[in-house]
C-alpha positions, -999 to +999 in steps of 0.1 A: +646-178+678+622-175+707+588-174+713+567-160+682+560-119+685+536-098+667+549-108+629+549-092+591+535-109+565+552-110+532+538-122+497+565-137+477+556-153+445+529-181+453+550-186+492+538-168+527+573-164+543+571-151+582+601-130+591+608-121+632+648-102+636+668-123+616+651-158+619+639-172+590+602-193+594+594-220+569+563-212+545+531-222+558+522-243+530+516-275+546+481-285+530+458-263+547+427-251+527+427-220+530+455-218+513+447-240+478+439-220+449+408-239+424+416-237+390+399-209+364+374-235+349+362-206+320+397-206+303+402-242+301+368-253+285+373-228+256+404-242+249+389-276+254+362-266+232+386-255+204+413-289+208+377-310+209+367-297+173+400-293+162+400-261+145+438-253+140+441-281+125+419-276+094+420-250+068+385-238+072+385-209+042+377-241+018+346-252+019+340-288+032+348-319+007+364-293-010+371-308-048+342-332-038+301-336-050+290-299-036+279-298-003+242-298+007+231-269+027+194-271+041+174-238+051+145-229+071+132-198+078+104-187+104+094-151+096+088-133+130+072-098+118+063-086+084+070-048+092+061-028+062+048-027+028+060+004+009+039+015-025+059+048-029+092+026-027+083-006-037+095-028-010+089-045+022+102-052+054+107-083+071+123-095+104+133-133+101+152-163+118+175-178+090+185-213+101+211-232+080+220-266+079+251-289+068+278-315+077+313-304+081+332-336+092+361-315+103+344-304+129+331-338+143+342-349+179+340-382+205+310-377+229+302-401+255+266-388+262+261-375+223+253-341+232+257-314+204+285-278+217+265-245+213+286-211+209+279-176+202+291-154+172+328-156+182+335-193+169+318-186+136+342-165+127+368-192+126+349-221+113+333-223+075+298-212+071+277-204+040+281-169+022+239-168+024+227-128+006+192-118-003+190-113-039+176-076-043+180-063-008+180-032-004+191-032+036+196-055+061+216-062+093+217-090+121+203-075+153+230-069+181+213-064+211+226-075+233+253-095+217+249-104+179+215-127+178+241-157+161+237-194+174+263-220+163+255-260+175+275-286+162+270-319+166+293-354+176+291-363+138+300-331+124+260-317+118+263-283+124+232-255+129+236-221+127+208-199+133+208-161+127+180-131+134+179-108+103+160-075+094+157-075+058+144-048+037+138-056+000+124-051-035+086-063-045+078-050-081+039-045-075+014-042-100-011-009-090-030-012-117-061-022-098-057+000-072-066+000-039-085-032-052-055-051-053-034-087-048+001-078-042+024-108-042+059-102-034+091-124-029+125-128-004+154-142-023+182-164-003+211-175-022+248-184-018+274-152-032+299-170-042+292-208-045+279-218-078+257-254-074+289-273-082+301-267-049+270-264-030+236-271-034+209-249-016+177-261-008+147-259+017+152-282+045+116-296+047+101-284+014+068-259+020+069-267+059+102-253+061+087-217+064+069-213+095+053-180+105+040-162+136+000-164+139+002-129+150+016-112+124-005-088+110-005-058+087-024-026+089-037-018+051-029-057+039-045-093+049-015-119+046-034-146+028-006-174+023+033-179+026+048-207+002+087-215-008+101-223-043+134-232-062+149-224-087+185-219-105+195-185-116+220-178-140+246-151-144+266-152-171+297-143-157+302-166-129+276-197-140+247-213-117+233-202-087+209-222-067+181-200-050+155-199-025+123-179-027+099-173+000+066-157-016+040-140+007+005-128-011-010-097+002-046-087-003-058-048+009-080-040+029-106-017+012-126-003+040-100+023+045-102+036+013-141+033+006-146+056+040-115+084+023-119+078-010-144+064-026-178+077-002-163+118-004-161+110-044-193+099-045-210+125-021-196+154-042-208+138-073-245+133-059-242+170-041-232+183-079-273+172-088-284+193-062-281+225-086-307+206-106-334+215-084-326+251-081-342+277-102-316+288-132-323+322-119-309+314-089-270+321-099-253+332-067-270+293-058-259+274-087-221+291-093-207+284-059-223+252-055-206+239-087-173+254-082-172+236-046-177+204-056-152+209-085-129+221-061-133+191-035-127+164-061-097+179-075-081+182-040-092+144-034-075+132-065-042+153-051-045+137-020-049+104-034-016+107-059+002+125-032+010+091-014+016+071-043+043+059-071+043+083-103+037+050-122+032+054-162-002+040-162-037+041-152-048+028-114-087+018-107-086+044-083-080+069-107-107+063-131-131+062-103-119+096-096-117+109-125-152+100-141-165+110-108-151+146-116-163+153-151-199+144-133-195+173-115-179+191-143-206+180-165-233+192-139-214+229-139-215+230-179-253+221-177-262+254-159-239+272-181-260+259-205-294+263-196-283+299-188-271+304-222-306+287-239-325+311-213-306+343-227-312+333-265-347+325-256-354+362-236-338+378-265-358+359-291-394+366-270-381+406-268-380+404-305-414+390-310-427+413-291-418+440-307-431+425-340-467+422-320-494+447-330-509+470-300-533+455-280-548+491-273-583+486-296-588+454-275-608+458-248-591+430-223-563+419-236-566+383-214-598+378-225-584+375-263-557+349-248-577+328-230-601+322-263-597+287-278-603+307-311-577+325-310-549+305-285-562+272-291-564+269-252-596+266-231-616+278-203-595+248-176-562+263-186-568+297-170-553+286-144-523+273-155-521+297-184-520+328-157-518+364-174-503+373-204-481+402-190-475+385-156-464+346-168-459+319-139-430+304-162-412+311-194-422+279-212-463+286-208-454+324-217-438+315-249-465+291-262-489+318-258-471+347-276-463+317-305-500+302-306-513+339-312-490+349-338-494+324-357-534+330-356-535+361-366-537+369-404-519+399-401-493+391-377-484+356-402-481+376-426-453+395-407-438+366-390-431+344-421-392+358-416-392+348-382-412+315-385-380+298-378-384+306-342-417+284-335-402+256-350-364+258-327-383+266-293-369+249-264-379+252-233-350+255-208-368+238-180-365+206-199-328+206-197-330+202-160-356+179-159-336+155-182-303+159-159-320+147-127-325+115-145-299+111-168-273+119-144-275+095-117-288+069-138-258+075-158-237+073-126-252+043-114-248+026-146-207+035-142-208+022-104-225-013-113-199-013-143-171-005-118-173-024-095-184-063-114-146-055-133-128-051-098-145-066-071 
C-alpha cells in the first residue's frame, strides 16, 4: 500500500484497526503495554468474598443448628453517653455499642494466615443474625452517618461478631417519693423477639465485666453511682420463655441545685414571715402587705416546683417541705389577725369601763391618786414606768391601772360586780407576739432537724 500517511483511528470492539484508501493494517495488538487492560480487582473480591463463605448455598432464614440444642449468643455492651433522665416522662436516654456473639458454622472458610473477613451492613442482610429488641423502648434507631454504624467479622471457624451503635430511649418507673432527695435506679432490657430459650440462649459474654462504660459520662442533675448486668427468664404466656438481659444504672441527684431554688427561698420567706412580729400591731399598712407577700412567694414556688414534674398520686419530700413552710407564713398572717382582733375586744372593753368610772372632778390631781400604793397598789419606782393615767405608754400598763382602781374603790366594786368578769379574762395583746418570736422558729427548727435526719 505504500508508505504510511496521516491515518484514522477506529475503535472496534476490544481491536485498534488502522485504515489508509482501501488497505487494510493488521491490529496493533502485539503485546505492547500500553495496550493491556488490569483487571477490576473491587468486583471480583466481593464475589470472592461471597463463594469463600458460601452464602447461596445455605438457607440462612433458619437459625443455625436449626432442630439442634439452641444456639448460644454472647453480648456485651459499652454504653457511650447517658443523654437524659426524664421525670415528666419517665424515661431515659442512652447511646450504646451492642456487640453480639455466636458460631454459625455455615459461614466458616479455609484461611491460610487465620485472619477473620470484616463487612459493612450490606452482607448482614443476607446472612442470619439475632432478632435482639429492648424490652419497653420507647424509640430507638441505629445511627447512619455516614453509612449505617453496622460491623460484621466472621471468623475461619465460623465465630462471627457483629457490632451495632444504638440510641435507645426507654421506660424507668421512678419512685419520687423522696424528692429531690432521691436514688433513682433504672434498667435497659435486651432480649431476642422471636427466639424462645429452646432455640437460643442469651447471655452476657463476660458476666458483670461485659458492660464497660465511658469515664466521662456525666449527667447534669444525677451522679451515676454504679452500672451492673443481670439475667433472668421472662415469660409470656402466649409464646413461652424468653431469656433476657438487664443492664441497671443507679442514679443519685444532686441536691445543690434544688437547696439554692428551692429549699433557701422557702426558707427565707418563712423567716421574713417573723418579721411582722416585731412591728407594732398598729402598724397595719406594715403588717398586711408583708404577710400577703410572703404568702404570695411561697405559693408561686410551689407552682414552679410542680410545674416541671409528673402529676404523681402521692406525696414528694419536696412538697411537704413546701407546704409546712407555707402555713408558717400562713400561720404568721392569722397571728396579726389575731392580735388585731384581741386589741379591738380589749379597746372596746376599756371604753366600757370607763364609762362605768366615777368623775375624777372632786379630786384634786387625778395622778396623784394613781400613783398611791393605797389605792393602785403601785409605788413611788413605778412612776416611771406607770406614766399618766390619760396619756398611757402601752395598753397593757393602762389597763392594770384602770382594773387595780376599780377594784379598790368601795363604790366602784359595788358597781363593777357585773363586769367583774373582765379582770379575770384580761390579756394583754403584746404577749401574743412575744410568744410567736419564740415559738415560731423554734417550731421551725424543730420541723427542719425532723426533716432532714428522715431524708438525708
Amino acid at each position: 500500500c505504500g508508505p504510511i500517511t496521516p491515518l484514522a483511528l477506529v475503535l472496534f470492539g476490544t481491536s485498534f484497526i488502522l485504515f489508509k484508501g482501501s488497505c487494510l493494517v493488521p491490529p496493533l495488538l502485539f503485546g505492547s503495554p500500553i495496550y493491556k487492560r488490569s483487571p477490576d480487582m473491587t468486583k471480583s473480591l466481593m464475589t470472592k468474598s461471597e463463594q469463600l463463605l458460601r452464602i447461596d448455598d445455605h438457607d440462612f432464614t433458619m437459625r443455625p443448628a436449626f432442630g439442634g440444642p439452641p444456639i448460644p449468643v454472647g453480648v456485651d455492651v459499652q454504653v457511650e453517653s447517658l443523654d437524659t433522665i426524664s421525670e415528666v416522662d419517665m424515661d431515659f436516654t442512652m447511646t450504646l455499642y451492642l456487640r453480639h456473639y455466636w458460631k454459625d458454622e455455615r459461614l466458616s472458610f479455609q484461611s491460610t494466615n487465620n485472619q477473620s473477613m470484616t463487612f459493612d451492613s450490606r452482607l448482614v442482610k443476607k446472612i442470619w443474625v439475632p432478632d435482639m429488641f429492648f424490652v419497653h423502648s420507647k424509640r430507638s434507631f441505629i445511627h447512619d452517618t455516614t453509612t449505617d454504624n453496622v460491623m460484621l467479622r466472621v471468623y475461619p471457624d465460623g465465630n462471627v461478631l457483629y457490632s451495632l451503635r444504638v440510641t435507645v430511649t426507654a421506660m424507668c418507673n421512678m419512685d419520687l417519693s423522696r424528692f429531690p432527695l432521691d436514688t433513682q435506679t433504672c434498667s435497659l432490657e435486651i432480649e431476642s423477639y422471636a427466639y424462645t430459650d429452646d432455640d437460643l440462649m442469651l447471655y452476657w459474654k463476660k458476666g458483670n465485666e461485659s458492660l464497660n462504660t465511658d469515664d466521662r459520662i456525666s449527667l447534669s442533675q444525677f451522679l451515676i453511682q454504679k452500672f451492673h448486668t443481670t439475667t433472668k427468664l421472662a415469660f409470656y404466656s402466649s409464646t413461652g420463655w424468653y431469656n433476657r438481659l438487664y443492664i441497671h444504672f443507679t442514679l443519685r441527684r444532686h441536691i445543690f441545685f434544688f437547696l439554692l431554688q428551692t429549699y433557701f427561698p422557702a426558707t427565707l420567706m418563712v423567716m421574713l414571715s417573723w418579721v411582722s412580729f416585731w412591728i407594732d400591731r398598729r402598724a397595719v399598712p406594715a403588717r398586711v402587705p408583708l404577710g400577703i407577700t410572703t404568702v404570695l412567694t411561697m405559693s408561686t414556688i410551689i407552682t414552679g416546683v410542680n410545674a416541671s414534674m409528673p402529676r404523681v398520686s402521692y406525696i414528694k419530700a419536696v412538697d411537704i417541705y413546701l407546704w409546712v413552710s407555707f402555713v408558717f407564713v400562713f400561720l404568721s398572717v392569722i397571728e396579726y389577725a389575731a392580735v388585731n382582733y384581741l386589741s379591738t375586744v380589749q379597746e372596746r372593753k376599756e371604753r366600757k369601763l370607763r364609762e362605768r368610772l366615777p368623775c375624777t372632778c372632786g379630786i384634786g390631781n387625778p395622778d396623784d391618786m394613781m400613783i398611791d400604793p393605797q389605792i393602785t397598789g403601785y409605788g413611788s419606782m413605778d412612776i416611771n414606768t406607770m406614766g399618766n393615767y390619760g396619756m398611757p405608754e402601752n395598753g397593757g400598763r393602762q389597763e392594770r391601772m384602770l382594773a387595780q382602781v376599780a377594784l379598790n374603790d368601795p363604790q366602784m366594786a359595788s358597781q363593777m360586780k357585773p363586769s367583774r368578769g373582765y379582770v379575770n379574762i384580761w390579756i394583754d395583746t403584746h404577749a401574743i407576739d412575744k410568744y410567736s418570736r419564740v415559738v415560731f422558729p423554734g417550731a421551725y427548727i424543730l420541723f427542719n432537724i425532723i426533716y432532714w435526719s428522715i431524708y438525708l
